[in-house]
C-alpha positions as CSV (number, residue, x, y, z in Angstrom):
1,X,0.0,0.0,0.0
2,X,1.2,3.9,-0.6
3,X,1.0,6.6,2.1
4,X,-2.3,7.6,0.4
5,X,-3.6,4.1,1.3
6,X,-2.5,4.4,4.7
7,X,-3.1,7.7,6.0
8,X,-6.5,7.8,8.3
9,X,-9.1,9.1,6.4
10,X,-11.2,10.2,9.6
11,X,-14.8,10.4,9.7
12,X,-15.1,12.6,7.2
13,X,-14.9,9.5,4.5
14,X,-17.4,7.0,6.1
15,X,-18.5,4.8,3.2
16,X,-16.6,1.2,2.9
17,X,-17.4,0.0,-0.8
18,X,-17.2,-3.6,-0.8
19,X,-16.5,-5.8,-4.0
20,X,-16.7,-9.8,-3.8
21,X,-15.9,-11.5,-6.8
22,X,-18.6,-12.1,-9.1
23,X,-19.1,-15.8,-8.7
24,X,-19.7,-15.4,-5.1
25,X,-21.6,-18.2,-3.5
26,X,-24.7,-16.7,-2.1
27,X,-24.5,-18.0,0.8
28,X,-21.6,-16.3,1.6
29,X,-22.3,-12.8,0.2
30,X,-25.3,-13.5,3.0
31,X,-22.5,-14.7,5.4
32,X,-20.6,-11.4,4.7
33,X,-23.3,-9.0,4.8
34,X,-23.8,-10.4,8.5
35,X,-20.1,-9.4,9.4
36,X,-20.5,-6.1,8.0
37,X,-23.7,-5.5,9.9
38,X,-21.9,-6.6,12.9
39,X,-19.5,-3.5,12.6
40,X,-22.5,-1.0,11.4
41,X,-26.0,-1.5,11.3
42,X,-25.9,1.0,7.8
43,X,-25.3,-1.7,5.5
44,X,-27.3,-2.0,1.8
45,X,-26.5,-5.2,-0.2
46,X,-26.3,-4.6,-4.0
47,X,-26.0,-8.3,-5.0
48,X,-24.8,-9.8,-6.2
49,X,-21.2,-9.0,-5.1
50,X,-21.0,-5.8,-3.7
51,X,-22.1,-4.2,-0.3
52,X,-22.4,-0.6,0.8
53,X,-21.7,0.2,4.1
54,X,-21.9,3.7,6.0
55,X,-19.4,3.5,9.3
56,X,-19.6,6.7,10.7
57,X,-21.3,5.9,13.2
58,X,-19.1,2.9,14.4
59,X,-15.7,4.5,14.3
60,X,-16.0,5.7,17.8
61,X,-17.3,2.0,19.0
62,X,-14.7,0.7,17.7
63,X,-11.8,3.2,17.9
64,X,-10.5,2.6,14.7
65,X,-10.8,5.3,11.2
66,X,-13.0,4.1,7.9
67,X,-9.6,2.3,6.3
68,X,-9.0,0.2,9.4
69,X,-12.3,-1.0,9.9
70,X,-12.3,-1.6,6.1
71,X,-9.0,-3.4,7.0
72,X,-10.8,-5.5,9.5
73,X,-13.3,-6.6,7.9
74,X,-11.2,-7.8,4.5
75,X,-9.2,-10.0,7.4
76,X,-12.3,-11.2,9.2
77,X,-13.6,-12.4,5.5
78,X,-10.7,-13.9,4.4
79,X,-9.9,-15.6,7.4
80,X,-13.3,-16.9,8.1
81,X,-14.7,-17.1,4.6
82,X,-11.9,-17.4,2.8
83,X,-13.4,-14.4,0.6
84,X,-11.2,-12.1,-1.1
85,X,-12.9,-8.5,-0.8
86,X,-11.3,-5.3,-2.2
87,X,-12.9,-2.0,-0.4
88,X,-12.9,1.3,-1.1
89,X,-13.5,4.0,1.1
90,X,-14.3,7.7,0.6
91,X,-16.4,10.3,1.6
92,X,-19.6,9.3,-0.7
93,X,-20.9,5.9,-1.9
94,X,-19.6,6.8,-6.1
95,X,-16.1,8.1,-4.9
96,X,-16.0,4.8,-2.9
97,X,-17.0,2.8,-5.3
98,X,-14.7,3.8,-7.6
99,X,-11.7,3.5,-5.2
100,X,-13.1,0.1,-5.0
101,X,-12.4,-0.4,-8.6
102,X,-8.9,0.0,-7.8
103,X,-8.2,-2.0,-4.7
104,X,-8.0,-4.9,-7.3
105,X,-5.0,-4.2,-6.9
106,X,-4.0,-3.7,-3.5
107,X,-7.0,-4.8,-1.7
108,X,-7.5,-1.8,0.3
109,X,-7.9,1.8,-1.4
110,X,-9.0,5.2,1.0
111,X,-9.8,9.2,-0.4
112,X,-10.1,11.2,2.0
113,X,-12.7,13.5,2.3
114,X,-10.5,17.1,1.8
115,X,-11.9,18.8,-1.6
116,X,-8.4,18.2,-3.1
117,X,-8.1,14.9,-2.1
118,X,-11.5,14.0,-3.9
119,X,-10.8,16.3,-7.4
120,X,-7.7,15.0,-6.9
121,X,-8.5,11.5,-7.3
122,X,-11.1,12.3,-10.0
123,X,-9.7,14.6,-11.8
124,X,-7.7,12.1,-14.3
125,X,-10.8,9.3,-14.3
126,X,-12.4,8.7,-17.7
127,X,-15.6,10.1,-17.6
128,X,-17.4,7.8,-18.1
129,X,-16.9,6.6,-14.6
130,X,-18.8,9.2,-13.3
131,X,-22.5,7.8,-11.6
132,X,-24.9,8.4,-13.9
133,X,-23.2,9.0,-17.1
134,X,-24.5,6.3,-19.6
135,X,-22.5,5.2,-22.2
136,X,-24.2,7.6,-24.9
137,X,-23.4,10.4,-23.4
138,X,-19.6,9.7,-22.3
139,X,-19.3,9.3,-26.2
140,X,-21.1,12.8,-26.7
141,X,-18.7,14.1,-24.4
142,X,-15.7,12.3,-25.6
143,X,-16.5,13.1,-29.4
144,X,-16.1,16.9,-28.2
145,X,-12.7,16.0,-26.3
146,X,-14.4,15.6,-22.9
147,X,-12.7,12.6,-21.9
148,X,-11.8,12.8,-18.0
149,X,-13.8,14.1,-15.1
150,X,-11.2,17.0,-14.6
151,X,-11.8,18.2,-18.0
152,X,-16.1,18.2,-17.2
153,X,-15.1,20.0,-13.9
154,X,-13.9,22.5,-15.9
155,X,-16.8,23.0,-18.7
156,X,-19.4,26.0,-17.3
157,X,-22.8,24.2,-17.0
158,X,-24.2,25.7,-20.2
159,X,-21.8,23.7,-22.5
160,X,-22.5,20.7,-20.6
161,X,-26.3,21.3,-21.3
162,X,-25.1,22.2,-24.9
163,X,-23.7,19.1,-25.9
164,X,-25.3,16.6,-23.0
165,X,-29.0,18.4,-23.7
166,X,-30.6,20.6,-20.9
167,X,-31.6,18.2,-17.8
168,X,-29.1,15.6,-18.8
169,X,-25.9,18.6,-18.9
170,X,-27.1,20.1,-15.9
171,X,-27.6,16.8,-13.7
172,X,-24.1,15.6,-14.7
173,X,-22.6,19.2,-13.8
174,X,-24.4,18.8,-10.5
175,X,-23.2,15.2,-9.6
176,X,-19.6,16.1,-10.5
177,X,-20.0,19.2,-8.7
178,X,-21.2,17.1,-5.5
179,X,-18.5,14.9,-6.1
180,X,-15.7,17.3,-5.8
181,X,-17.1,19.1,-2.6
182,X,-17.5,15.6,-0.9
């Protein structure tokens, strides 16, 4: 893991993204989704391999930041499950999932919840990995250049409405914009 991976991301990123792999057995995703609820009670299964879990309100019970609870339970389902998760955590369920995406690698992947932390980490993402931006209109944006999240930061929310349509340009401005505060 890097010192980005490391650092305590405090309570201000509270969402633990959870991946299984795909061919999990049911009955272990079940299995799982009873650990995690034994560590917070704000848990929402999105079979059927992922889980979403909010620990704010457990990192005082059990004295330990987002990462190391994340840490925690990745251990407790390995060792008793032998089930290989990858979590991300960050400050909103998207931004978590998406650091999810890359614990493939690592197993374990944290943003904290600073702005510049978060437009950091998004700001060299392909756009299309932004929630809620469907594969039609990542290639309208890409056919006029638009190909990471930094660069739709950057667009005012009238070209986005330009070349996404009205409601469709001004949602994906908004979502971005929600991303990057956190």
């Amino acid at each position: 893991m890097n010192n980005e991976q490391r650092n305590p991301v405090g309570a201000g990123s509270p969402i633990l993204h959870l991946r299984c792999p795909v061919d999990v057995d049911p009955v272990i995703y079940r299995l799982l989704l009873g650990l995690v609820a034994d560590v917070t009670p704000v848990v929402q299964a999105v079979p059927p391999s992922v889980l979403v879990a909010d620990v704010s309100g457990s990192i005082r019970s059990f004295d330990r930041d987002p990462a190391e609870l994340g840490l925690m339970i990745r251990a407790r389902a390995m060792a008793l499950y032998g089930l290989p998760v990858v979590i991300g955590v960050g400050p909103t369920w998207s931004v978590a999932a998406m650091a999810s995406r890359d614990a493939a690698r690592c197993g374990l992947v944290t943003v904290s919840s600073t702005p510049e932390q978060v437009a950091a980490f998004l700001h060299h993402r392909p756009v299309g990995e932004l929630y809620g931006i469907g594969r039609a209109q990542e290639q309208r944006l890409v056919q006029f250049g638009v190909h990471t999240i930094g660069l739709l930061a950057q667009l005012p929310e009238a070209t986005v409405q330009r070349v996404l349509g009205g409601r469709a340009g001004s949602c994906a401005k908004r979502r971005r914009a929600d991303e990057l505060s956190g």
